[in-house]
CHARMM internal coordinates of N, CA and C (Angstrom, degrees):
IC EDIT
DIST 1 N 1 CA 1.4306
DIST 1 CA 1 C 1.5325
ANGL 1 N 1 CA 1 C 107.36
DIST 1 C 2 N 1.4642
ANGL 1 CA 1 C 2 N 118.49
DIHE 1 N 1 CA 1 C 2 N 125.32
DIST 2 N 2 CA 1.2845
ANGL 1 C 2 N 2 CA 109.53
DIHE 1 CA 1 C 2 N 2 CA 170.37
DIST 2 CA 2 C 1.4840
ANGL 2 N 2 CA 2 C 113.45
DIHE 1 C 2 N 2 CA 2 C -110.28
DIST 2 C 3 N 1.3988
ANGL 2 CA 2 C 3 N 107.76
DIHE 2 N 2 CA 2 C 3 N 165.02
DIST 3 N 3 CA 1.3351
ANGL 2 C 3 N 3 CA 126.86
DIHE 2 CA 2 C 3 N 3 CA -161.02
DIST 3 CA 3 C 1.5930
ANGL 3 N 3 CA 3 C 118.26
DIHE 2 C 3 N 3 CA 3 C -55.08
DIST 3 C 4 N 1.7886
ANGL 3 CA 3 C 4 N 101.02
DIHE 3 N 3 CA 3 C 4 N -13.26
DIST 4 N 4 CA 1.7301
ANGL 3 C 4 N 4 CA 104.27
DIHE 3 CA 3 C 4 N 4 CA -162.31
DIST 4 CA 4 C 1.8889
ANGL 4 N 4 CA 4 C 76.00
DIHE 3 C 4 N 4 CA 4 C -86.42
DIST 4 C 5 N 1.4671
ANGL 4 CA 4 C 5 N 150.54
DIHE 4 N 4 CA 4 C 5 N -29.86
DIST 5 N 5 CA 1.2248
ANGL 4 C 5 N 5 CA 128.75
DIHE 4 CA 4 C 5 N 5 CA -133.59
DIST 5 CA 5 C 1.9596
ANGL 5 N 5 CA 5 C 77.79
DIHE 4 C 5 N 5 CA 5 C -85.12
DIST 5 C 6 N 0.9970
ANGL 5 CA 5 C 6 N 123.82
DIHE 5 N 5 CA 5 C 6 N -14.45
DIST 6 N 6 CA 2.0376
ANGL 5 C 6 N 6 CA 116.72
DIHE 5 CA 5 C 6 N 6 CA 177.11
DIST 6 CA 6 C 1.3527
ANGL 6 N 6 CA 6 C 110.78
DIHE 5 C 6 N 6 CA 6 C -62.69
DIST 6 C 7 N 1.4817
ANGL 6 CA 6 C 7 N 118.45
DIHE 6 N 6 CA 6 C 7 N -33.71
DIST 7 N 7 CA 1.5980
ANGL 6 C 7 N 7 CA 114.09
DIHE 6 CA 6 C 7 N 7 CA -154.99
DIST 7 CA 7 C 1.9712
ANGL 7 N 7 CA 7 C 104.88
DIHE 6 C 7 N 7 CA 7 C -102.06
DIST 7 C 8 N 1.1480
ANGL 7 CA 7 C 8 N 121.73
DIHE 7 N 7 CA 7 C 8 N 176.32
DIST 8 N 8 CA 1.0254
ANGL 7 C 8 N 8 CA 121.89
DIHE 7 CA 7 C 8 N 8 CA 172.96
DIST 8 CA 8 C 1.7811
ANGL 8 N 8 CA 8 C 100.24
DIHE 7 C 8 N 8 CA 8 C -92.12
DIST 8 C 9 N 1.7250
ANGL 8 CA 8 C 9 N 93.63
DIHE 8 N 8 CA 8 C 9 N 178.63
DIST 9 N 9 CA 1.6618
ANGL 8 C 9 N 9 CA 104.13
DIHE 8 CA 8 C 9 N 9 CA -165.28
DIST 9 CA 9 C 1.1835
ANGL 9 N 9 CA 9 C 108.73
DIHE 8 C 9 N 9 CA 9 C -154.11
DIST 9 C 10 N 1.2615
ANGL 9 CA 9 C 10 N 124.48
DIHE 9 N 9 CA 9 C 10 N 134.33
DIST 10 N 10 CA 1.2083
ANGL 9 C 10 N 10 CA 140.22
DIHE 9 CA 9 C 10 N 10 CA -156.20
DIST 10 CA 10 C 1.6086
ANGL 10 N 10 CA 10 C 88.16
DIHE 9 C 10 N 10 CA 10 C -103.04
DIST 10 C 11 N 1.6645
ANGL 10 CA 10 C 11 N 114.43
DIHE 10 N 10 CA 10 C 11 N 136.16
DIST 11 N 11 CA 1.1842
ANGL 10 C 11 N 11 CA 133.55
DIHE 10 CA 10 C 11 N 11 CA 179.21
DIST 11 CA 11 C 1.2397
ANGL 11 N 11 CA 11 C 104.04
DIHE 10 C 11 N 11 CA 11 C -109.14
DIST 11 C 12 N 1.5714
ANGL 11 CA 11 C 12 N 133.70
DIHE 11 N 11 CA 11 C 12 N 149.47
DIST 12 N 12 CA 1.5924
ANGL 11 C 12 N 12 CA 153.67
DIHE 11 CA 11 C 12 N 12 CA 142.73
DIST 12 CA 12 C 1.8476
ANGL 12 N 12 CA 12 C 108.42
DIHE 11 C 12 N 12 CA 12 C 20.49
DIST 12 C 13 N 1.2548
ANGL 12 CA 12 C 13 N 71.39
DIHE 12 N 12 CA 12 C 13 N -56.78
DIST 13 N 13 CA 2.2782
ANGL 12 C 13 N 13 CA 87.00
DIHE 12 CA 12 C 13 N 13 CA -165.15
DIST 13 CA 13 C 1.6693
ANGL 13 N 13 CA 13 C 108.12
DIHE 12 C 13 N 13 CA 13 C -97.69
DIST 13 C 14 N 1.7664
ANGL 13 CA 13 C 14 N 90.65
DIHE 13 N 13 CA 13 C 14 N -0.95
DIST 14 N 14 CA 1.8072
ANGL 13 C 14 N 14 CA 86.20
DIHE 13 CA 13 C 14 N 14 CA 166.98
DIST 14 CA 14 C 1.4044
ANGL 14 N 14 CA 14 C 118.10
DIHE 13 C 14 N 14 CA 14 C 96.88
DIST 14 C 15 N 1.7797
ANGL 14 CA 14 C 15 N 104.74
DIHE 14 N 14 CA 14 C 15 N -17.97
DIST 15 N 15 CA 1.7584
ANGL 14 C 15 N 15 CA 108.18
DIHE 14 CA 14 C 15 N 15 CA 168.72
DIST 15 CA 15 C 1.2564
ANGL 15 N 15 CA 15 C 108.74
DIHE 14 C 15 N 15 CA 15 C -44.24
DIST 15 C 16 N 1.3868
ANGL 15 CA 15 C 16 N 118.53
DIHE 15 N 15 CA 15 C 16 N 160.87
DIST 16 N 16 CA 1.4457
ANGL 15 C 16 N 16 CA 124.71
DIHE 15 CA 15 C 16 N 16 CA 145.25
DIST 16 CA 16 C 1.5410
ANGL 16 N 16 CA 16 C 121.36
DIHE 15 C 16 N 16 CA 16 C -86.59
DIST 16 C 17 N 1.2557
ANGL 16 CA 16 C 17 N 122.43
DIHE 16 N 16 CA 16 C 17 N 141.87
DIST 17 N 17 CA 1.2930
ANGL 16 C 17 N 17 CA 111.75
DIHE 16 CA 16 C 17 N 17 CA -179.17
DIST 17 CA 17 C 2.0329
ANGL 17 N 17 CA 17 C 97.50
DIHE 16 C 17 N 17 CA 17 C -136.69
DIST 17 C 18 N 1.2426
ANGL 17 CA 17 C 18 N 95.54
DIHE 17 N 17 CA 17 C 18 N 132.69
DIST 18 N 18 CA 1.9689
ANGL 17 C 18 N 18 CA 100.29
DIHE 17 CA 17 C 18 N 18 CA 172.72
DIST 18 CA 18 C 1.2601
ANGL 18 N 18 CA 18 C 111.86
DIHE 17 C 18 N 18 CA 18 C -70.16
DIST 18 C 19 N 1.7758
ANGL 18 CA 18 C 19 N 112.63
DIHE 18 N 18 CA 18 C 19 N 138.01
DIST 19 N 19 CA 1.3857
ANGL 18 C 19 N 19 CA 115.61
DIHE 18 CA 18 C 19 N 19 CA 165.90
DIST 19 CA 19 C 1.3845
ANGL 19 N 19 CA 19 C 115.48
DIHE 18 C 19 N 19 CA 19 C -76.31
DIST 19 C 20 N 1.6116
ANGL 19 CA 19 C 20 N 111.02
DIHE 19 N 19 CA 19 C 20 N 143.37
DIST 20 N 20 CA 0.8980
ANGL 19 C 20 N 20 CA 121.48
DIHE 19 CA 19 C 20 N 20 CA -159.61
DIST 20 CA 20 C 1.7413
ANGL 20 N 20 CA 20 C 120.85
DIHE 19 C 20 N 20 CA 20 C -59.99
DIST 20 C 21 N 1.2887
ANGL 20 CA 20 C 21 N 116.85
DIHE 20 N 20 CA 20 C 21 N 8.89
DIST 21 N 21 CA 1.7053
ANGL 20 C 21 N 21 CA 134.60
DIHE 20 CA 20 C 21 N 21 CA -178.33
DIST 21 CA 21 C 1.3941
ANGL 21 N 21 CA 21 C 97.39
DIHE 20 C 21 N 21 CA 21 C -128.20
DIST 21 C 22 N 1.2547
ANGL 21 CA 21 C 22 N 132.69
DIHE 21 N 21 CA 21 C 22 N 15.94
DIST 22 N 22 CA 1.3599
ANGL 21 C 22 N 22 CA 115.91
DIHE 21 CA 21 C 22 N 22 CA 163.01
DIST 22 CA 22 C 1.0844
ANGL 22 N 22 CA 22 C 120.91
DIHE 21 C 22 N 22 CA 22 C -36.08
DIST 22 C 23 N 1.3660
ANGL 22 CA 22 C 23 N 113.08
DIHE 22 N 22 CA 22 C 23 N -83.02
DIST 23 N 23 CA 1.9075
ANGL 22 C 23 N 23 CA 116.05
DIHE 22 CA 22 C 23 N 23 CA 170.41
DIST 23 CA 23 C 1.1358
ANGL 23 N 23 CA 23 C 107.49
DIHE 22 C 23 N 23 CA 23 C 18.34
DIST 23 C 24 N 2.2253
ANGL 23 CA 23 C 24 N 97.19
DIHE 23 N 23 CA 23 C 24 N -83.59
DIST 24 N 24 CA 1.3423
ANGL 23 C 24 N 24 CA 109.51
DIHE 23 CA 23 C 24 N 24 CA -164.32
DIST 24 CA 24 C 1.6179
ANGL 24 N 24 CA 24 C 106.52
DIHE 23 C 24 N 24 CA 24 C -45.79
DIST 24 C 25 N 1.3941
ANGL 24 CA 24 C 25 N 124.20
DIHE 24 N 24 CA 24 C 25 N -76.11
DIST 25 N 25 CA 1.4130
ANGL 24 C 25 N 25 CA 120.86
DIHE 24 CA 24 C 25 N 25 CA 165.99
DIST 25 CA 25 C 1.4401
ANGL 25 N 25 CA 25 C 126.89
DIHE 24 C 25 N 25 CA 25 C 8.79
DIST 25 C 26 N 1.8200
ANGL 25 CA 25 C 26 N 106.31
DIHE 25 N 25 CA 25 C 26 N -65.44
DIST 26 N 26 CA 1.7954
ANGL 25 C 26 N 26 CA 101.63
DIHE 25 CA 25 C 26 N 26 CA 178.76
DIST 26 CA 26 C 1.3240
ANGL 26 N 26 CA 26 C 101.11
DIHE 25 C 26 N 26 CA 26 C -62.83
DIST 26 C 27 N 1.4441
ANGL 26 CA 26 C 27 N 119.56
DIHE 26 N 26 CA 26 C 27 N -49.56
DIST 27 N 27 CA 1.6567
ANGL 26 C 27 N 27 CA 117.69
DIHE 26 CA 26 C 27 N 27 CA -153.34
DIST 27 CA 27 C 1.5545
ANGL 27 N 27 CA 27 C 108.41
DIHE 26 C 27 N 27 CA 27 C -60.91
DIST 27 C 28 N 1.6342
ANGL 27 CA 27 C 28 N 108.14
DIHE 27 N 27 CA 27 C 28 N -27.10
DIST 28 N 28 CA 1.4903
ANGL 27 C 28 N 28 CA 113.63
DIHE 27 CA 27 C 28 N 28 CA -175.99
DIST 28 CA 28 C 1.6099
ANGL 28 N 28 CA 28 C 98.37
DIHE 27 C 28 N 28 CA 28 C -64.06
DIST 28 C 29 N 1.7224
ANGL 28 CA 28 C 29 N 116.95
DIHE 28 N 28 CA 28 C 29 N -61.42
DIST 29 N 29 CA 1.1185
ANGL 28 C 29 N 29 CA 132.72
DIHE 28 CA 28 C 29 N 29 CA 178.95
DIST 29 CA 29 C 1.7467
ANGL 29 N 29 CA 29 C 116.36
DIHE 28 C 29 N 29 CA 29 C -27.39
DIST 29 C 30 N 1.8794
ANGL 29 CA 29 C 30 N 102.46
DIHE 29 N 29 CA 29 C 30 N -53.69
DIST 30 N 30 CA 1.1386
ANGL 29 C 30 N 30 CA 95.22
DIHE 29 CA 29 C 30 N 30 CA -157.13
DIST 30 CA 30 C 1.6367
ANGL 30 N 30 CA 30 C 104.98
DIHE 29 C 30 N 30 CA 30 C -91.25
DIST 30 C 31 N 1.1077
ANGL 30 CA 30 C 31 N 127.43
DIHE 30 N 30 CA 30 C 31 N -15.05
DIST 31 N 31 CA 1.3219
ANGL 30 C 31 N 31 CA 139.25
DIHE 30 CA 30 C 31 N 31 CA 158.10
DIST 31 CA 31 C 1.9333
ANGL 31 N 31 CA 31 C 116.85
DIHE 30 C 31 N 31 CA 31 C -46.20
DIST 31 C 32 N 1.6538
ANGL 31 CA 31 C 32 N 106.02
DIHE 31 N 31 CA 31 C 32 N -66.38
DIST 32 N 32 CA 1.0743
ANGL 31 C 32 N 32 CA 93.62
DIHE 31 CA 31 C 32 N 32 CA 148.92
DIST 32 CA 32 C 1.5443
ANGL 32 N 32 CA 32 C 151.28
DIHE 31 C 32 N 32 CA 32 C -74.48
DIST 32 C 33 N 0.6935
ANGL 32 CA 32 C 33 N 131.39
DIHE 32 N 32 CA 32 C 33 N 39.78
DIST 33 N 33 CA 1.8280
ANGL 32 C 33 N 33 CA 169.63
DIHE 32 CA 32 C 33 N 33 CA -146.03
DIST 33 CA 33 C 1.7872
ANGL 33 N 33 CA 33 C 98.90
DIHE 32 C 33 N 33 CA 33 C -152.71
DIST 33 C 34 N 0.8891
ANGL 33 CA 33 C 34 N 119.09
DIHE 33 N 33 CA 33 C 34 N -109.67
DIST 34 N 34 CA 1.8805
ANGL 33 C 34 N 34 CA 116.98
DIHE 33 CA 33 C 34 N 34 CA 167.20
DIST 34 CA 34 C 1.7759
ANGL 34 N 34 CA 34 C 109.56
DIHE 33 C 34 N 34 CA 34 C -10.44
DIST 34 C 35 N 0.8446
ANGL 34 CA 34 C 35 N 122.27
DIHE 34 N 34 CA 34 C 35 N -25.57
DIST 35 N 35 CA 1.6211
ANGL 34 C 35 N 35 CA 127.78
DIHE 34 CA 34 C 35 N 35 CA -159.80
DIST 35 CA 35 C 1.5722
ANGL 35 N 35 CA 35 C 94.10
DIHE 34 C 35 N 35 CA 35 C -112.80
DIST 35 C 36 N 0.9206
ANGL 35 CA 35 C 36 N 131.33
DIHE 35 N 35 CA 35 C 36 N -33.30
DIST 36 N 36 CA 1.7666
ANGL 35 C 36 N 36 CA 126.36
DIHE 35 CA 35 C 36 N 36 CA -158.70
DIST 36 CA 36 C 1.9326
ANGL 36 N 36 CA 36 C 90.58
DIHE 35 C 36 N 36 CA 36 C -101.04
DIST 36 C 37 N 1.8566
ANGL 36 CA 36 C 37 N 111.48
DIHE 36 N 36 CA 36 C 37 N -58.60
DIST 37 N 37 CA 0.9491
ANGL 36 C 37 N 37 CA 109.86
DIHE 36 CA 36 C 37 N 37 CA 169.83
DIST 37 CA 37 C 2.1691
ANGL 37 N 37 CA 37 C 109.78
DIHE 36 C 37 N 37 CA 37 C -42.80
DIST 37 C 38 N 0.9269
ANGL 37 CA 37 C 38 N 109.51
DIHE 37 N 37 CA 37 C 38 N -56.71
DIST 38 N 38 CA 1.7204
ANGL 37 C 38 N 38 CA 94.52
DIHE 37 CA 37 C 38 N 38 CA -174.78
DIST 38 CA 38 C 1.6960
ANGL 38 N 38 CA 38 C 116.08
DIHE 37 C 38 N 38 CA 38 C -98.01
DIST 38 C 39 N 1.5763
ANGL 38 CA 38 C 39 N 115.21
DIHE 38 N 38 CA 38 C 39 N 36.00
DIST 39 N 39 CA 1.1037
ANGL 38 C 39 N 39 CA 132.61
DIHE 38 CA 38 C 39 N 39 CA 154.29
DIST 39 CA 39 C 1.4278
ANGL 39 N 39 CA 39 C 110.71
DIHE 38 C 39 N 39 CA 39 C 60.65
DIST 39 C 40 N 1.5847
ANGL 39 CA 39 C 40 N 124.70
DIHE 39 N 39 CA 39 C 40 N 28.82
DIST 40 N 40 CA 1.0576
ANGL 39 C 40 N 40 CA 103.55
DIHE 39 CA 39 C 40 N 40 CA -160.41
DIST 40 CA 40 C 1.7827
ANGL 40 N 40 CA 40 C 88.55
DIHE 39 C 40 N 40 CA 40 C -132.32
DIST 40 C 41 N 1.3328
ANGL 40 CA 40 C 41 N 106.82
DIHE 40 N 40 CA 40 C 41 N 47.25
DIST 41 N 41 CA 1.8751
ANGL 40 C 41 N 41 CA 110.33
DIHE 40 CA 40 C 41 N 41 CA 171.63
DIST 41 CA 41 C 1.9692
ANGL 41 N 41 CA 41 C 104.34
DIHE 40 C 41 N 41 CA 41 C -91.45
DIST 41 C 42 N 1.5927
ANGL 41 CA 41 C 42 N 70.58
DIHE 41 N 41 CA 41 C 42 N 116.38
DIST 42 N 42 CA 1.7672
ANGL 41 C 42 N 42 CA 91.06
DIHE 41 CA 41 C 42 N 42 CA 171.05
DIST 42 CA 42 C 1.2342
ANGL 42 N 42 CA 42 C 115.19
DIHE 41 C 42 N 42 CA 42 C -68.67
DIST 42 C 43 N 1.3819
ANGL 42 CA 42 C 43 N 120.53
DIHE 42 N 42 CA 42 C 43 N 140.93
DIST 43 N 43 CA 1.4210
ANGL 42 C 43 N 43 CA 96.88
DIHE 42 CA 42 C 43 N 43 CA -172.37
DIST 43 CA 43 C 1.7838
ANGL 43 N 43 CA 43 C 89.37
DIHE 42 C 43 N 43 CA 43 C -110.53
DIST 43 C 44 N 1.2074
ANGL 43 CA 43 C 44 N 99.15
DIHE 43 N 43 CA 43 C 44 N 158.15
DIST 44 N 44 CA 1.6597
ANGL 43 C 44 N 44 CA 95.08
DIHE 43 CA 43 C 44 N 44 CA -156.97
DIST 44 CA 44 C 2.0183
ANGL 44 N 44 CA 44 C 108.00
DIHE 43 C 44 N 44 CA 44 C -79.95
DIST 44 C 45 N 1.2079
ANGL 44 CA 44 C 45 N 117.62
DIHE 44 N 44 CA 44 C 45 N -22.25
DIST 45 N 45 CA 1.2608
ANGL 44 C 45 N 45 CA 142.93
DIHE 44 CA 44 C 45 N 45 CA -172.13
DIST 45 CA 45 C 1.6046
ANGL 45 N 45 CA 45 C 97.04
DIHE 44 C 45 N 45 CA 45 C -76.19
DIST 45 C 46 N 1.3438
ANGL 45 CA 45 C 46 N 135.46
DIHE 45 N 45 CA 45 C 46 N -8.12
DIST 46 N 46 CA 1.5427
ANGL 45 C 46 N 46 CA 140.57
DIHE 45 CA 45 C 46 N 46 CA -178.42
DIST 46 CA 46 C 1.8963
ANGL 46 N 46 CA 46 C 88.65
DIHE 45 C 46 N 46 CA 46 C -92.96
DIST 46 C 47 N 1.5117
ANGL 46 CA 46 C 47 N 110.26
DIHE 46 N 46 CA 46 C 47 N -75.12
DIST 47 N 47 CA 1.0616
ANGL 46 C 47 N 47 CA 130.46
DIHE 46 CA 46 C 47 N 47 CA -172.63
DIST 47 CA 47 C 2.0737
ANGL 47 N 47 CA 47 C 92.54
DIHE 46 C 47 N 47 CA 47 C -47.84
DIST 47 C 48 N 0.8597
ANGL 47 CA 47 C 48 N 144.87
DIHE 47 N 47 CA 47 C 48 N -36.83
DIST 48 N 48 CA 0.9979
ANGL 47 C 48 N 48 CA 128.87
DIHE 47 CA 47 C 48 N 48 CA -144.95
DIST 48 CA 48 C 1.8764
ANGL 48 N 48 CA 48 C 115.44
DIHE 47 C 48 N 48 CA 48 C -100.09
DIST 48 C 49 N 1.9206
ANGL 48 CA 48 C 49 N 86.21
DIHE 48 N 48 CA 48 C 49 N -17.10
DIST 49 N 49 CA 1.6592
ANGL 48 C 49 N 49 CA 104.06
DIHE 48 CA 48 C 49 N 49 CA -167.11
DIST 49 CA 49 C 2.1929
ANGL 49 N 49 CA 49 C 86.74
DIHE 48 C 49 N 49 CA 49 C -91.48
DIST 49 C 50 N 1.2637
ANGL 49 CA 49 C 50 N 92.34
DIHE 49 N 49 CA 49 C 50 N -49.35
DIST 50 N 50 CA 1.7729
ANGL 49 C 50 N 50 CA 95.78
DIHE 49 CA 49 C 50 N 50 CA 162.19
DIST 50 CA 50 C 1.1452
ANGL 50 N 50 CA 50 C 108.10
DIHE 49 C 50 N 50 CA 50 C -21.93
DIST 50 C 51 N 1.4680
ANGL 50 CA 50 C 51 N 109.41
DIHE 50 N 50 CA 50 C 51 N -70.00
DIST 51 N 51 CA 1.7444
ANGL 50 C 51 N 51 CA 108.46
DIHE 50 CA 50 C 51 N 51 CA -157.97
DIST 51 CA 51 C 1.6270
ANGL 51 N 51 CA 51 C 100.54
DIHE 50 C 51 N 51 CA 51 C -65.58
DIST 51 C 52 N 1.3869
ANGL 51 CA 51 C 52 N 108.40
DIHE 51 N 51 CA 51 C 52 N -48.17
DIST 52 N 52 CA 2.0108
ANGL 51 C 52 N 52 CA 95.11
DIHE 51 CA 51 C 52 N 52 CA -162.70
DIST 52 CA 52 C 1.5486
ANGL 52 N 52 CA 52 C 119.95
DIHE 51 C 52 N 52 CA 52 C -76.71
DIST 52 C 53 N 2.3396
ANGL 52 CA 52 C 53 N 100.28
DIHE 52 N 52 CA 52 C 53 N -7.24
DIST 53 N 53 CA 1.3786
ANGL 52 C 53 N 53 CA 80.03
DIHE 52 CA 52 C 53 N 53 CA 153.98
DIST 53 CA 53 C 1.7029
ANGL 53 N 53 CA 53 C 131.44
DIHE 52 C 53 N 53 CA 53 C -94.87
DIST 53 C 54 N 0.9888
ANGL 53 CA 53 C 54 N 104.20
DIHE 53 N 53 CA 53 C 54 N 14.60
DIST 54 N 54 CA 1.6809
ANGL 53 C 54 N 54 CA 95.97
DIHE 53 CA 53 C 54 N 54 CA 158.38
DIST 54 CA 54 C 1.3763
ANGL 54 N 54 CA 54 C 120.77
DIHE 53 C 54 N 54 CA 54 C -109.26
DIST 54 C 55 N 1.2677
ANGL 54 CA 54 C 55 N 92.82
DIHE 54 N 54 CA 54 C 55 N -4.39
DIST 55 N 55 CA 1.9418
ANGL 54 C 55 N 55 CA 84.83
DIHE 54 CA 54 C 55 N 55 CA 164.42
DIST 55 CA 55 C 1.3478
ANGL 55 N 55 CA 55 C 96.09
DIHE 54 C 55 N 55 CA 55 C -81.99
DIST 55 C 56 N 0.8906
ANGL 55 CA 55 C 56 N 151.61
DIHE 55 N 55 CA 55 C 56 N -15.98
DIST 56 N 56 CA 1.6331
ANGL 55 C 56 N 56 CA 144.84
DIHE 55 CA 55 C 56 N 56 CA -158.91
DIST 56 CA 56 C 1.4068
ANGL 56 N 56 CA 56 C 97.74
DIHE 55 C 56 N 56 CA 56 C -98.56
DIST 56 C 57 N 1.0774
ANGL 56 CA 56 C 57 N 107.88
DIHE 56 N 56 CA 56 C 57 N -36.46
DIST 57 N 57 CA 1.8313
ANGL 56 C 57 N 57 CA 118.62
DIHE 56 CA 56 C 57 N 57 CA -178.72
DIST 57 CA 57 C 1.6088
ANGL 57 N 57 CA 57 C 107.47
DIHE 56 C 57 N 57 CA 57 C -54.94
DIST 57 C 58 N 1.3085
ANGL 57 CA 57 C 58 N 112.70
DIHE 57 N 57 CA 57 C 58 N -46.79
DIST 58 N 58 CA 1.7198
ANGL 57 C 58 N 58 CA 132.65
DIHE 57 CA 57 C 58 N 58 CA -162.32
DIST 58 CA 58 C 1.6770
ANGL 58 N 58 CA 58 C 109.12
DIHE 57 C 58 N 58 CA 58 C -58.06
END
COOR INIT
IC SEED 1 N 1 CA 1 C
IC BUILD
């Protein structure tokens, strides 16, 4: 699945038309929205230096 099937798309005559994973899109949207509103977005690069220092530890 690539990233353009989330966004909408401009057709020939200028309609808009939704990609076919929009949905997913709001739910991503509104999920992240809930998380920023209650301050609690992980940022994944914390979690990630975590993990390789205990593999380094081992």
């Amino acid at each position: 699945m690539t990233r353009t099937g989330f966004y909408p798309k401009k057709d020939g005559d200028g309609t808009v038309r939704e990609g076919p994973y929009r949905h997913l899109a709001r739910e991503f949207d509104r999920r992240l929205k809930i998380l920023r509103e209650s301050r609690t977005v992980v940022d994944p690069r914390d979690a990630q230096i975590e993990r390789l220092k205990a593999e380094n530890t081992d």
